[in-house]
PDB file of N, H, CA, C and O in Angstrom:
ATOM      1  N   UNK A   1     141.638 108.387  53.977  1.00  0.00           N
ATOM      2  CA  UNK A   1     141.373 106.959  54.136  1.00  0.00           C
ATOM      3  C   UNK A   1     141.855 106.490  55.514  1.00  0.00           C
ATOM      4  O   UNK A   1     142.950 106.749  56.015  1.00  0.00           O
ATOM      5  N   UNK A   2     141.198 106.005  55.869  1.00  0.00           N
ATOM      6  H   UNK A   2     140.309 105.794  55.462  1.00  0.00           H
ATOM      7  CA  UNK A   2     141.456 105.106  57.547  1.00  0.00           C
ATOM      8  C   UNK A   2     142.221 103.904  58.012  1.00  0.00           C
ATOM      9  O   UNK A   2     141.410 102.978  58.036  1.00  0.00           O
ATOM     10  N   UNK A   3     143.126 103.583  58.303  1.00  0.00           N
ATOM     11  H   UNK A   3     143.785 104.335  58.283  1.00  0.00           H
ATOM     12  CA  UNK A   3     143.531 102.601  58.667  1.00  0.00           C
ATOM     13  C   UNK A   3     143.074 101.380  58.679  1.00  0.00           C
ATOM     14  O   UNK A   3     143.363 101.187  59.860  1.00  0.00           O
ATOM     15  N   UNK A   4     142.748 100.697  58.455  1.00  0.00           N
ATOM     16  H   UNK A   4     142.514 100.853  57.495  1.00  0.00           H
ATOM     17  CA  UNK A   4     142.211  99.602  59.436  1.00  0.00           C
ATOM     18  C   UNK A   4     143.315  98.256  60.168  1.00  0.00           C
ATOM     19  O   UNK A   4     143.489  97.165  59.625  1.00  0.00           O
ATOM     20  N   UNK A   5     143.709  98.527  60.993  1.00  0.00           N
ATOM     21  H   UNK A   5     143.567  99.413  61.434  1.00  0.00           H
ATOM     22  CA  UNK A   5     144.462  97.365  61.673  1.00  0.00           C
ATOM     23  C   UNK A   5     143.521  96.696  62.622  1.00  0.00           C
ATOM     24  O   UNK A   5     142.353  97.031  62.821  1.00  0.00           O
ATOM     25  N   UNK A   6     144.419  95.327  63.401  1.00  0.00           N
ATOM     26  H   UNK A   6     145.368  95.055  63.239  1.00  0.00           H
ATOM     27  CA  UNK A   6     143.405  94.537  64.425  1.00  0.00           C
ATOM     28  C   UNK A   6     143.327  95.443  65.214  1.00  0.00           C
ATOM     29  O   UNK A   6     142.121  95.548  65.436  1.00  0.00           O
ATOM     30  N   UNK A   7     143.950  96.312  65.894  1.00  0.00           N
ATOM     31  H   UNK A   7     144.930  96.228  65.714  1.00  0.00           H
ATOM     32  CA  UNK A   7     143.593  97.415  66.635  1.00  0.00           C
ATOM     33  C   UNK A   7     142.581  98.222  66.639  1.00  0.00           C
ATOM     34  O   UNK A   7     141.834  98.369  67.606  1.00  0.00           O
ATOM     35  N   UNK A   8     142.464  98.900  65.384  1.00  0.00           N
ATOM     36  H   UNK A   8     143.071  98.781  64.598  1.00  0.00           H
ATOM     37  CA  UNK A   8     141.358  99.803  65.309  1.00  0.00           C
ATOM     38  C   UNK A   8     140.083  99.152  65.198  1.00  0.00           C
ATOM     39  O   UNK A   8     139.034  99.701  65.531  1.00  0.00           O
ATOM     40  N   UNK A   9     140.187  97.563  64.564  1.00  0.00           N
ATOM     41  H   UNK A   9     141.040  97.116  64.293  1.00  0.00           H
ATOM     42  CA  UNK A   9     138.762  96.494  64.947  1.00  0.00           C
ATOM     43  C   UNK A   9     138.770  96.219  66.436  1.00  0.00           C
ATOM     44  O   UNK A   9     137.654  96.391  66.927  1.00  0.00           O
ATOM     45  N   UNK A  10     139.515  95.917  67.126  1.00  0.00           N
ATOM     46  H   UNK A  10     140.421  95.777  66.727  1.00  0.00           H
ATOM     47  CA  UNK A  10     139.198  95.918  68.612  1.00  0.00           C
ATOM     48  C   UNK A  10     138.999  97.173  69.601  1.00  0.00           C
ATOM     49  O   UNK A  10     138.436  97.092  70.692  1.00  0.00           O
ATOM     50  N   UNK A  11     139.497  98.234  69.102  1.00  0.00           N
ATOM     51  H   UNK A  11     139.954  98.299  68.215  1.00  0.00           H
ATOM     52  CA  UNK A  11     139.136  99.477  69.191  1.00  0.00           C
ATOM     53  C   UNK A  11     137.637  99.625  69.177  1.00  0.00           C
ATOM     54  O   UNK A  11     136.996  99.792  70.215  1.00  0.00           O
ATOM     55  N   UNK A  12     137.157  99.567  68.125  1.00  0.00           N
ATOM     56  H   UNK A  12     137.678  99.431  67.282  1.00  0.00           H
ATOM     57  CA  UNK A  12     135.788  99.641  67.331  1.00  0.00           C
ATOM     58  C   UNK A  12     134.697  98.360  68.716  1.00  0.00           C
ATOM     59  O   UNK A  12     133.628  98.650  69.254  1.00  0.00           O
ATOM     60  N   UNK A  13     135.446  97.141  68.876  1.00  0.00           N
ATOM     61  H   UNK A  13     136.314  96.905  68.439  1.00  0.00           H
ATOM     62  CA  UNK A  13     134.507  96.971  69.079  1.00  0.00           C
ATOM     63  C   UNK A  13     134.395  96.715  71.172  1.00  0.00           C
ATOM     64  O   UNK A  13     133.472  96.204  71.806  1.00  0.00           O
ATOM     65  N   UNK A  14     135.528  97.224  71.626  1.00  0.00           N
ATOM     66  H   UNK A  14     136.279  97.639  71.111  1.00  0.00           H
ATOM     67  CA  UNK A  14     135.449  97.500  73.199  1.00  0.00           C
ATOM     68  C   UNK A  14     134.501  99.153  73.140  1.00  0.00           C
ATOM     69  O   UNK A  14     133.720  99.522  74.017  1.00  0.00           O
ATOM     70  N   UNK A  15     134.772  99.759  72.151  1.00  0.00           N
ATOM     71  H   UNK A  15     135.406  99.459  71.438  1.00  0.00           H
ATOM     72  CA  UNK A  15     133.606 100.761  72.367  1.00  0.00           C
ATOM     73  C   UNK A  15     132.137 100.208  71.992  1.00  0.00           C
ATOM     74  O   UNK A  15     131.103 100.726  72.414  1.00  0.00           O
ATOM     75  N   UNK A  16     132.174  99.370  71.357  1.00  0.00           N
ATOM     76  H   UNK A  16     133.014  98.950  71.014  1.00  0.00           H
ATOM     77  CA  UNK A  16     130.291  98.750  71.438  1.00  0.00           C
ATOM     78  C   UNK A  16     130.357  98.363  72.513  1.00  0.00           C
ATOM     79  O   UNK A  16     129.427  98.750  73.220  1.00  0.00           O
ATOM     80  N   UNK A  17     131.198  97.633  73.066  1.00  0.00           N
ATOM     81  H   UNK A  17     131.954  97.318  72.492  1.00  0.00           H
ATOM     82  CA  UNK A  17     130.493  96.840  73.999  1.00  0.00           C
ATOM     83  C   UNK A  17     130.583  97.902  75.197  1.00  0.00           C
ATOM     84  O   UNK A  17     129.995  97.554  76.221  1.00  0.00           O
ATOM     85  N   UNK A  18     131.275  99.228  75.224  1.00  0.00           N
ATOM     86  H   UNK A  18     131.753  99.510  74.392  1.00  0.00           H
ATOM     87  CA  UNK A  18     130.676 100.045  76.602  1.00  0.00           C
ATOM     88  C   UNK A  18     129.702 100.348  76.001  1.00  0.00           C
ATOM     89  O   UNK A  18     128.783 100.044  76.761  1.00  0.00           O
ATOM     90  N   UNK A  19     129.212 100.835  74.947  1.00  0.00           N
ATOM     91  H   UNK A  19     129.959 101.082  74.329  1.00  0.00           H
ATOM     92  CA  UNK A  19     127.739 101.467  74.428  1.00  0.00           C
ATOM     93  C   UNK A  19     126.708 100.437  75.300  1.00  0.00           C
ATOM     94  O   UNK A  19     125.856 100.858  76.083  1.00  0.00           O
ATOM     95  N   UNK A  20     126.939  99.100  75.028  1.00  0.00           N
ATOM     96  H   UNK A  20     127.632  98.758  74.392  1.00  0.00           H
ATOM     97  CA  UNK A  20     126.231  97.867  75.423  1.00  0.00           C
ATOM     98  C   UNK A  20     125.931  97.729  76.223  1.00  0.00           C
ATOM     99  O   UNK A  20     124.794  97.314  76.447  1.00  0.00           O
ATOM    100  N   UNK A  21     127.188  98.127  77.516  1.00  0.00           N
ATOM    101  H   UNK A  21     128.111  98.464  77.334  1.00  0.00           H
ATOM    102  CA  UNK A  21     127.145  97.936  79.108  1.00  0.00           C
ATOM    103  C   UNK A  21     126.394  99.272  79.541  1.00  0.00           C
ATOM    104  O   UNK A  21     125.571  99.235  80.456  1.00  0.00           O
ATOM    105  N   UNK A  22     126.689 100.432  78.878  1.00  0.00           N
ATOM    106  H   UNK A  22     127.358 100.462  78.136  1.00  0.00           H
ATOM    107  CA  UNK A  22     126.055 101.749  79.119  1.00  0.00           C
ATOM    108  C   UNK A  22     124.344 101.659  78.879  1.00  0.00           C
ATOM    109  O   UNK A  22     123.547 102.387  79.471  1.00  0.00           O
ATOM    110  N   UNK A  23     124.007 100.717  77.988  1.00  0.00           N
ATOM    111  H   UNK A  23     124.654 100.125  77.507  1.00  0.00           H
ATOM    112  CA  UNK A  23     122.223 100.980  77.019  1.00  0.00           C
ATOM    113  C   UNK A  23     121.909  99.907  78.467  1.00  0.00           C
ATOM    114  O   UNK A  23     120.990 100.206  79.229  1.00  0.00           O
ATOM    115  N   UNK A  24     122.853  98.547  78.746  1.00  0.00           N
ATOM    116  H   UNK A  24     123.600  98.304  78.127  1.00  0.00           H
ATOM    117  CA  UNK A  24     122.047  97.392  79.838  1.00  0.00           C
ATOM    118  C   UNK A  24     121.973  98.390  81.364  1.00  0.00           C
ATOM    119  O   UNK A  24     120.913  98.401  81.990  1.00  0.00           O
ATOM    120  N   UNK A  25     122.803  98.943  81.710  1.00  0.00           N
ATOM    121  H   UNK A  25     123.664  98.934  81.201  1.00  0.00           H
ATOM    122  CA  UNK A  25     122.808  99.655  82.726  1.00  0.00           C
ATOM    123  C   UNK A  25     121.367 100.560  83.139  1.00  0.00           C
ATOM    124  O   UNK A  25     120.734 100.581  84.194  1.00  0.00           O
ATOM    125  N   UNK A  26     121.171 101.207  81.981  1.00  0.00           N
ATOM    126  H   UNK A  26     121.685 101.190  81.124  1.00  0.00           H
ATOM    127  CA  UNK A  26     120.751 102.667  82.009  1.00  0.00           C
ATOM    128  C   UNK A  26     119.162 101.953  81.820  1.00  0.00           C
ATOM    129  O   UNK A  26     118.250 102.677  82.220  1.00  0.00           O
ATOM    130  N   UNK A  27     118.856 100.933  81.389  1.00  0.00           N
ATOM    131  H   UNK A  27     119.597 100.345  81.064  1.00  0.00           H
ATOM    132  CA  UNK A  27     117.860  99.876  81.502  1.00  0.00           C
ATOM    133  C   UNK A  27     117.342  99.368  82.484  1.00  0.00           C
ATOM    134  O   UNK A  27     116.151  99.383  82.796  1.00  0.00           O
ATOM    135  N   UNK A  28     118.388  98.802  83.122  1.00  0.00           N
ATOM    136  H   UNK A  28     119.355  98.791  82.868  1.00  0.00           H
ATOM    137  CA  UNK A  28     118.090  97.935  84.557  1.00  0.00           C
ATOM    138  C   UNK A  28     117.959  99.087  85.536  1.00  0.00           C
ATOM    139  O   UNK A  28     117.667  98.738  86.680  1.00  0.00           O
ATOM    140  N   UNK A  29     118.180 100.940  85.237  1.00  0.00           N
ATOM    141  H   UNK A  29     118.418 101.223  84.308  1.00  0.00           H
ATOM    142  CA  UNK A  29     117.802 101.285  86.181  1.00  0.00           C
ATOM    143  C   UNK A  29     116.415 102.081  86.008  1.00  0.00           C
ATOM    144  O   UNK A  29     115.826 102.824  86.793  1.00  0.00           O
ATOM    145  N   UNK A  30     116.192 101.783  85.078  1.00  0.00           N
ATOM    146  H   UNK A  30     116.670 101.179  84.441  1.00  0.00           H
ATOM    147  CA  UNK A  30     114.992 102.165  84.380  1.00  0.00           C
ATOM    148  C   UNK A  30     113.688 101.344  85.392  1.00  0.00           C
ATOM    149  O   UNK A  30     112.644 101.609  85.988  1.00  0.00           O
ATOM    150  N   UNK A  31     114.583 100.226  85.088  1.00  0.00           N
ATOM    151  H   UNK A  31     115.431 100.011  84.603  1.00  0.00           H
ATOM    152  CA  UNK A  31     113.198  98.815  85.681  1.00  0.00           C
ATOM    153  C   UNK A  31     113.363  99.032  87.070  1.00  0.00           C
ATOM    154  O   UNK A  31     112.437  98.711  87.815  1.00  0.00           O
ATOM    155  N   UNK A  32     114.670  99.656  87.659  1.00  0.00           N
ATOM    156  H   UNK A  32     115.422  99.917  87.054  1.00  0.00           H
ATOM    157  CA  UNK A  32     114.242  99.871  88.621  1.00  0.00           C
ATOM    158  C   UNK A  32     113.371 100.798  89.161  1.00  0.00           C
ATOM    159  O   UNK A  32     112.457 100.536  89.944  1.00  0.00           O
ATOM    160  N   UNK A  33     113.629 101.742  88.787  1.00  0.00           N
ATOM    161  H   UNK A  33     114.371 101.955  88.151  1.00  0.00           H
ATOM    162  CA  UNK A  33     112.647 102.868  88.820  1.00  0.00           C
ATOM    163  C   UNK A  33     110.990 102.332  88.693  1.00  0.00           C
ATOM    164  O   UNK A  33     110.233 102.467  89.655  1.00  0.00           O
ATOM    165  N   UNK A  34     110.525 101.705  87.381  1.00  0.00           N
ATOM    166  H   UNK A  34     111.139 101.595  86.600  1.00  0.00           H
ATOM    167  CA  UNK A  34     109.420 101.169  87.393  1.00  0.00           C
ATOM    168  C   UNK A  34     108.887 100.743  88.779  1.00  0.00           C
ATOM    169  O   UNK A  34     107.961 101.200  89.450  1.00  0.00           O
ATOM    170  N   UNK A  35     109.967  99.477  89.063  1.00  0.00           N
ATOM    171  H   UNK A  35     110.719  99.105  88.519  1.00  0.00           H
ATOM    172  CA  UNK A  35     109.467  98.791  90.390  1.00  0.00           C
ATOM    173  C   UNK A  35     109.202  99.396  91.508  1.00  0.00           C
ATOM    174  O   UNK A  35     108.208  98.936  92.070  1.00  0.00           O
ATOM    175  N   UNK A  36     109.881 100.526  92.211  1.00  0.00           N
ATOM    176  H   UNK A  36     110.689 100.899  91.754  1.00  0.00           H
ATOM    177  CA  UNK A  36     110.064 101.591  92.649  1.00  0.00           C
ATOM    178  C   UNK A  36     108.484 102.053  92.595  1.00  0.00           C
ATOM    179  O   UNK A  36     107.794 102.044  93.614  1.00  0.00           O
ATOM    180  N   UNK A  37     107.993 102.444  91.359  1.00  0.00           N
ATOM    181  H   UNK A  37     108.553 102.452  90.531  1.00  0.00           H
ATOM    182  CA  UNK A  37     106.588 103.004  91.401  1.00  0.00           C
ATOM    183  C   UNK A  37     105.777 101.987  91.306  1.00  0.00           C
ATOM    184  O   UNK A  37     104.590 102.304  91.387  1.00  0.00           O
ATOM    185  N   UNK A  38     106.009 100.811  91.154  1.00  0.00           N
ATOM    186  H   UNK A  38     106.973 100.553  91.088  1.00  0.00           H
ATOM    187  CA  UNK A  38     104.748  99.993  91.633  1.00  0.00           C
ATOM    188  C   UNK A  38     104.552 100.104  93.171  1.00  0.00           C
ATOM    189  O   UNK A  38     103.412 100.389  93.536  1.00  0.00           O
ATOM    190  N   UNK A  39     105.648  99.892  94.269  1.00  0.00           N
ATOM    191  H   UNK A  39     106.575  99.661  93.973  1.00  0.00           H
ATOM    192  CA  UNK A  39     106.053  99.471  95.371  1.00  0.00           C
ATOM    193  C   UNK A  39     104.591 100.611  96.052  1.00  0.00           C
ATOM    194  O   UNK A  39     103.637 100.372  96.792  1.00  0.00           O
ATOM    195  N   UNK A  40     105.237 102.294  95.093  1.00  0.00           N
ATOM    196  H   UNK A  40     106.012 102.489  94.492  1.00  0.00           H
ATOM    197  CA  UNK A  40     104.399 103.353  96.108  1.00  0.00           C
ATOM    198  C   UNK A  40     103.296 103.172  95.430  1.00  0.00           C
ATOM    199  O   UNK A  40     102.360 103.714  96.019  1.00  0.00           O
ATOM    200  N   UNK A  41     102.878 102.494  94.154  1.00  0.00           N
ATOM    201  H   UNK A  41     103.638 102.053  93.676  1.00  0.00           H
ATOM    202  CA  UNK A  41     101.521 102.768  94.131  1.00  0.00           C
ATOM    203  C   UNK A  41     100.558 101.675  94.938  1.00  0.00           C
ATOM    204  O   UNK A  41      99.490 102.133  95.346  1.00  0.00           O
ATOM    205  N   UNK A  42     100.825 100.339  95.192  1.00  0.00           N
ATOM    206  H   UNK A  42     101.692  99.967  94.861  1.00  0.00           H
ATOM    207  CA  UNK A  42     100.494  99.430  96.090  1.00  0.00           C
ATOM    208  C   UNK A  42     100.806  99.659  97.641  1.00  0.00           C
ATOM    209  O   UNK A  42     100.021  99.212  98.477  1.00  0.00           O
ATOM    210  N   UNK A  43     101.972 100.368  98.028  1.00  0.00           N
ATOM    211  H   UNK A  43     102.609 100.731  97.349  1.00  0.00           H
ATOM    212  CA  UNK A  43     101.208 101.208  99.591  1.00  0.00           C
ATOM    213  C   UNK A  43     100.435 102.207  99.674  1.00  0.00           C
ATOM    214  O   UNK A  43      99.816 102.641 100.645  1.00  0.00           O
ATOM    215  N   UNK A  44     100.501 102.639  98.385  1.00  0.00           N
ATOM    216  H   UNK A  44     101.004 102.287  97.596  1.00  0.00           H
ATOM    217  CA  UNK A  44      99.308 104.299  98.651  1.00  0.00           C
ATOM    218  C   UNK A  44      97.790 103.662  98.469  1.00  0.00           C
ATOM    219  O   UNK A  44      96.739 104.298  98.393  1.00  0.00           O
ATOM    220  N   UNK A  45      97.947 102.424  98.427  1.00  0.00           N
ATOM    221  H   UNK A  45      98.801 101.907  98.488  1.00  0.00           H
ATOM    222  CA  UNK A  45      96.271 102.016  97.983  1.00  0.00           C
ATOM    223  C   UNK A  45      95.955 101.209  98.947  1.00  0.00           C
ATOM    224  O   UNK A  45      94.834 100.703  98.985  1.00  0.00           O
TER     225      UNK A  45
END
């Protein structure tokens, strides 16, 4: 059986929120990338 103190709930939830900052990150460089290939497909044309 597991503990549960305020700790291990704030524990619990500073690791969502890197999951959170890790999923917005890994997103915004996603879109960058997208933009990135619009940029070369509108000079290659």
């Amino acid at each position: 059986m597991k503990l549960i103190t305020p700790f291990t709930i704030l524990n619990q939830n500073f690791h969502e929120m890197d999951l959170i900052r890790e999923a917005m990150n890994k997103r915004r460089l996603a879109t960058e990338r997208l933009h990135e290939d619009y940029r070369k497909m509108y000079i290659n044309h």
